[in-house]
MIPA-528039 format. One record per atom (N, C-alpha, C): residue number from 0; atom name; z, x, y. Coordinates in steps of 0.2 Angstrom, whole numbers. Example, Ala and Ser with C-alpha at 12.3 -4.5 7.8 and 13.67 -1.06 7.14 Angstrom:
2
+-----+------+-------+-------+-------+
| pos | site |    c3 |    c1 |    c2 |
+-----+------+-------+-------+-------+
|   0 |    N |    39 |    66 |   -28 |
|   0 |   CA |    39 |    62 |   -22 |
|   0 |    C |    39 |    66 |   -16 |
|   1 |    N |    35 |    64 |   -11 |
|   1 |   CA |    36 |    68 |    -5 |
|   1 |    C |    39 |    64 |     0 |
+-----+------+-------+-------+-------+
***
This chain:
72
+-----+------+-------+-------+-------+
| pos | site |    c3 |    c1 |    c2 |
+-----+------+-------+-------+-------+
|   0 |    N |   141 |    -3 |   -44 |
|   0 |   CA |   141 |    -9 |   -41 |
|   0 |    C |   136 |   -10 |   -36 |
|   1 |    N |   131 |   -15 |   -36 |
|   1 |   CA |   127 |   -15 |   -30 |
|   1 |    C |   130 |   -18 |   -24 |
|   2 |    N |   128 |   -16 |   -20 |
|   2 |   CA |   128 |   -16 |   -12 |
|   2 |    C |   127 |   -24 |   -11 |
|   3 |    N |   133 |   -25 |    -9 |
|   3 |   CA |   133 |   -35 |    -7 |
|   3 |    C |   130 |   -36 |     0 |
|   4 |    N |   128 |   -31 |     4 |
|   4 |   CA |   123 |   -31 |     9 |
|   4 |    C |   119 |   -28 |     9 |
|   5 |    N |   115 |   -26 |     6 |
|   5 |   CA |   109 |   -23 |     4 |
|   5 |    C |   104 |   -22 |    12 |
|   6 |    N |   104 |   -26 |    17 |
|   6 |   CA |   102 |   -25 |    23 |
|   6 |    C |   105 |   -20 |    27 |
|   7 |    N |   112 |   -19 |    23 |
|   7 |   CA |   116 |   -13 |    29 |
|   7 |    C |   115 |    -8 |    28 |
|   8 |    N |   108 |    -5 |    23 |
|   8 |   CA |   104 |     0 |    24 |
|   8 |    C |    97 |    -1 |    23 |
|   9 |    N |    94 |    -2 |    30 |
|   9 |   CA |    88 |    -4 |    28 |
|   9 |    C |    81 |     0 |    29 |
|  10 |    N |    84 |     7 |    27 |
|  10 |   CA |    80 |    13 |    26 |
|  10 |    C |    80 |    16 |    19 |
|  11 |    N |    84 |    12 |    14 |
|  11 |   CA |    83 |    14 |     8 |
|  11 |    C |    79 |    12 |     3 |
|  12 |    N |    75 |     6 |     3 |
|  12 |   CA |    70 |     7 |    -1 |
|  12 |    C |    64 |     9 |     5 |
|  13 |    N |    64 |    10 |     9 |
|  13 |   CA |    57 |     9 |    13 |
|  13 |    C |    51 |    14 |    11 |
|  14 |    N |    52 |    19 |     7 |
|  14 |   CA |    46 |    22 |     5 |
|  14 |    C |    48 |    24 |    -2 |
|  15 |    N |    46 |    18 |    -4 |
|  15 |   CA |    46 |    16 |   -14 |
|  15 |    C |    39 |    21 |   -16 |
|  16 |    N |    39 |    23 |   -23 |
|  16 |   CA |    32 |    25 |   -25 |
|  16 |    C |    31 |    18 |   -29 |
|  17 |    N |    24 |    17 |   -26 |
|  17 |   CA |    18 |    11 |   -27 |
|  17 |    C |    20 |    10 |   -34 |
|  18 |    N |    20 |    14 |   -41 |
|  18 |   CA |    19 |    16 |   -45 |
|  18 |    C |    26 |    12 |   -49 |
|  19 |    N |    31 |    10 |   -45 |
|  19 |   CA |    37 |     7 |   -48 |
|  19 |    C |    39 |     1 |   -44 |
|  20 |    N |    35 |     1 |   -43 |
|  20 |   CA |    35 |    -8 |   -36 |
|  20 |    C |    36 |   -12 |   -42 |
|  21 |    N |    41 |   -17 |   -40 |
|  21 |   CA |    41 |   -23 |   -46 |
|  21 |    C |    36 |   -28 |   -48 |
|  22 |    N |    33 |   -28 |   -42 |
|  22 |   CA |    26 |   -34 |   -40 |
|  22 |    C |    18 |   -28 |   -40 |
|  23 |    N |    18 |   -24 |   -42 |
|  23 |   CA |    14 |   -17 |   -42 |
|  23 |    C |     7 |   -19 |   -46 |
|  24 |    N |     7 |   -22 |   -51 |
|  24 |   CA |     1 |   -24 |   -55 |
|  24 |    C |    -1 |   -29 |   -52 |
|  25 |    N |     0 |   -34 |   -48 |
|  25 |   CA |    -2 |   -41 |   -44 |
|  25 |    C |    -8 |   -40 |   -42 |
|  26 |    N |   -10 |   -44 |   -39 |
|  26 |   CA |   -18 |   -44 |   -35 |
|  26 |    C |   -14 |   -39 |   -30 |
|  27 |    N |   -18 |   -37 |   -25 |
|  27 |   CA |   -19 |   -34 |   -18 |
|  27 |    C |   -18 |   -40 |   -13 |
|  28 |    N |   -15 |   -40 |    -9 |
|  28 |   CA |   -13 |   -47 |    -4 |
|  28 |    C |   -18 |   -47 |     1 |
|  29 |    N |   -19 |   -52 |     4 |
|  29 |   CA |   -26 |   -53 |     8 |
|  29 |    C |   -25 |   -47 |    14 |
|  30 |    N |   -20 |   -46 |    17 |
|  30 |   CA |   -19 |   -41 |    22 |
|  30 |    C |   -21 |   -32 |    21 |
|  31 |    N |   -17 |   -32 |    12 |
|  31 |   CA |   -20 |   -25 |    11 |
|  31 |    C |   -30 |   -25 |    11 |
|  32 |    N |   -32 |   -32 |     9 |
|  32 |   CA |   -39 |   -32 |     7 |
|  32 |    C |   -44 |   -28 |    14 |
|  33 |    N |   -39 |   -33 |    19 |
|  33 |   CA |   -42 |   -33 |    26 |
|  33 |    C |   -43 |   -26 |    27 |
|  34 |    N |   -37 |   -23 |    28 |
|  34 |   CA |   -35 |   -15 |    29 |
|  34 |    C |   -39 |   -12 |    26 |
|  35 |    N |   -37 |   -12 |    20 |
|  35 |   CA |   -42 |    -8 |    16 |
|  35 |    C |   -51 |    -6 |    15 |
|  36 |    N |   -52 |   -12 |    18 |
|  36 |   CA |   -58 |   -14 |    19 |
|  36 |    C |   -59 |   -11 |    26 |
|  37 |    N |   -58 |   -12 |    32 |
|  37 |   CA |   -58 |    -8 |    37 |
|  37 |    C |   -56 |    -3 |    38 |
|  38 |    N |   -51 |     1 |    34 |
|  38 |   CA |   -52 |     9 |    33 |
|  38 |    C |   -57 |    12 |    29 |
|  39 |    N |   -60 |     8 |    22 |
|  39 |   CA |   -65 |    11 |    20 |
|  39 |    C |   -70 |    13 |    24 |
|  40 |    N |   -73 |     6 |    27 |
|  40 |   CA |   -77 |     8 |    33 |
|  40 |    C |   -79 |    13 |    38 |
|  41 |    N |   -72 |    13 |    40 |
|  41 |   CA |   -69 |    21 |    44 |
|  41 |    C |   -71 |    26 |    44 |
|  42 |    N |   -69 |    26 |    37 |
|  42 |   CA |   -70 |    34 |    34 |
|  42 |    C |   -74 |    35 |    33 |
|  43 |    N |   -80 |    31 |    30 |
|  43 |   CA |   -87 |    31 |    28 |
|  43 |    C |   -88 |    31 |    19 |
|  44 |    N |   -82 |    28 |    17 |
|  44 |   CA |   -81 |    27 |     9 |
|  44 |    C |   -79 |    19 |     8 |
|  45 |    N |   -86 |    16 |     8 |
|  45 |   CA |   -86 |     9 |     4 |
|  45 |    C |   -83 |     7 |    -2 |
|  46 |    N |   -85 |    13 |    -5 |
|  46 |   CA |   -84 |    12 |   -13 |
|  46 |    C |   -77 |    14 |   -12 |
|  47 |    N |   -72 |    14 |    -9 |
|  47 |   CA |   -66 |    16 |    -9 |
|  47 |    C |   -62 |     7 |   -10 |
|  48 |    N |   -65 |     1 |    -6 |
|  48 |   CA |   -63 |    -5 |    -7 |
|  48 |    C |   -65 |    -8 |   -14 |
|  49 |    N |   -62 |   -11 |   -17 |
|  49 |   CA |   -63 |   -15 |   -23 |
|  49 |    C |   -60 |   -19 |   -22 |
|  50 |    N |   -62 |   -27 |   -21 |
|  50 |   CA |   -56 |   -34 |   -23 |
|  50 |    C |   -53 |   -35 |   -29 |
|  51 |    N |   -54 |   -29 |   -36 |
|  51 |   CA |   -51 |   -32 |   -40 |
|  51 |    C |   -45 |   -28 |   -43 |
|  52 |    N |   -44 |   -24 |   -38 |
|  52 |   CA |   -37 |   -19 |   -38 |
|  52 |    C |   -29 |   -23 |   -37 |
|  53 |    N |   -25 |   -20 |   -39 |
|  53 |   CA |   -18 |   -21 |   -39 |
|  53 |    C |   -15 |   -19 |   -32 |
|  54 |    N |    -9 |   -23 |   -31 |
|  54 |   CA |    -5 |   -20 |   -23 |
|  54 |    C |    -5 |   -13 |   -24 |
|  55 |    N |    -1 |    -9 |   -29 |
|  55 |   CA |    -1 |    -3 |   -28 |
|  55 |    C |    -5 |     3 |   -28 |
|  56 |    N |   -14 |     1 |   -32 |
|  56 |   CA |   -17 |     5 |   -29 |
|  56 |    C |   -20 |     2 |   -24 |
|  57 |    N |   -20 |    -2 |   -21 |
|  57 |   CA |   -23 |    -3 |   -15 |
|  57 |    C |   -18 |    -1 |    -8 |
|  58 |    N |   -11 |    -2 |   -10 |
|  58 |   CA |    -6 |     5 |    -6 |
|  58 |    C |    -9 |     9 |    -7 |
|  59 |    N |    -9 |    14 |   -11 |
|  59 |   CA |   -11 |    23 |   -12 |
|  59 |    C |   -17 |    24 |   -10 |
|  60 |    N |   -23 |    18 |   -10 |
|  60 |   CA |   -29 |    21 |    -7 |
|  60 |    C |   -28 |    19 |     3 |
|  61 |    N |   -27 |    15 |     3 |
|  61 |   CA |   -23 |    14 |    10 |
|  61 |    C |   -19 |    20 |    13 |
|  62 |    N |   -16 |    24 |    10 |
|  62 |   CA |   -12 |    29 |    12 |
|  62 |    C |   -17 |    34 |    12 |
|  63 |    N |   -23 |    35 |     7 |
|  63 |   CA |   -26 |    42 |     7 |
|  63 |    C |   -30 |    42 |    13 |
|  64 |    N |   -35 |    35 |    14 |
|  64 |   CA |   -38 |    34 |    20 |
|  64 |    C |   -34 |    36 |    26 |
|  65 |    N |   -30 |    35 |    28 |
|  65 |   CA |   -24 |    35 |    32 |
|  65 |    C |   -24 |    42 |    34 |
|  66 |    N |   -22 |    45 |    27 |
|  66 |   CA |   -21 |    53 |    28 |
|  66 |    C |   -30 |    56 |    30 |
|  67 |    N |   -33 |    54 |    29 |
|  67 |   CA |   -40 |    57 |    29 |
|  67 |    C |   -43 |    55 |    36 |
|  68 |    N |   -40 |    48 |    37 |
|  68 |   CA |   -43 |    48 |    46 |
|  68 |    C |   -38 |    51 |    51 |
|  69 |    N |   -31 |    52 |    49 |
|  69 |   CA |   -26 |    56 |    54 |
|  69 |    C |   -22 |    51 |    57 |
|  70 |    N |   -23 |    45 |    53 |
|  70 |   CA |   -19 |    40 |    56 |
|  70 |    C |   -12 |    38 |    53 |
|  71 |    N |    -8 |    43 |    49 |
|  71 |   CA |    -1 |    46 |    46 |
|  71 |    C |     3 |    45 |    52 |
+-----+------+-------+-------+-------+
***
């Protein structure tokens, strides 16, 4: 039976893998673009941003940069 307050844990979905996201295949939202774009930068890996990427690879490269500038 599911949870008729799904708030009253709201540390259970918080680290979903990208790869099973229900909206996963969508464009990338203008925020992740932002991000993205600014950590490639960062790093020194432009080729890392693409506009015509999905939310969830644009999660997972967000997250490598992240791991790669130390900002985890």
């Amino acid at each position: 039976m599911a949870d008729e307050r799904p708030k009253s844990h709201p540390t259970d979905n918080a680290e979903k893998d990208p790869d099973i996201w229900v909206s996963g295949e969508d464009p990338m939202t203008g925020a992740q673009a932002s991000y993205l774009k600014t950590l490639s930068e960062q790093a020194n890996e432009p080729d890392t941003f693409d506009e015509s990427i999905s939310k969830a690879e644009a999660s997972k490269r967000i997250d490598a940069l992240k791991a790669k500038l130390g900002l985890d």
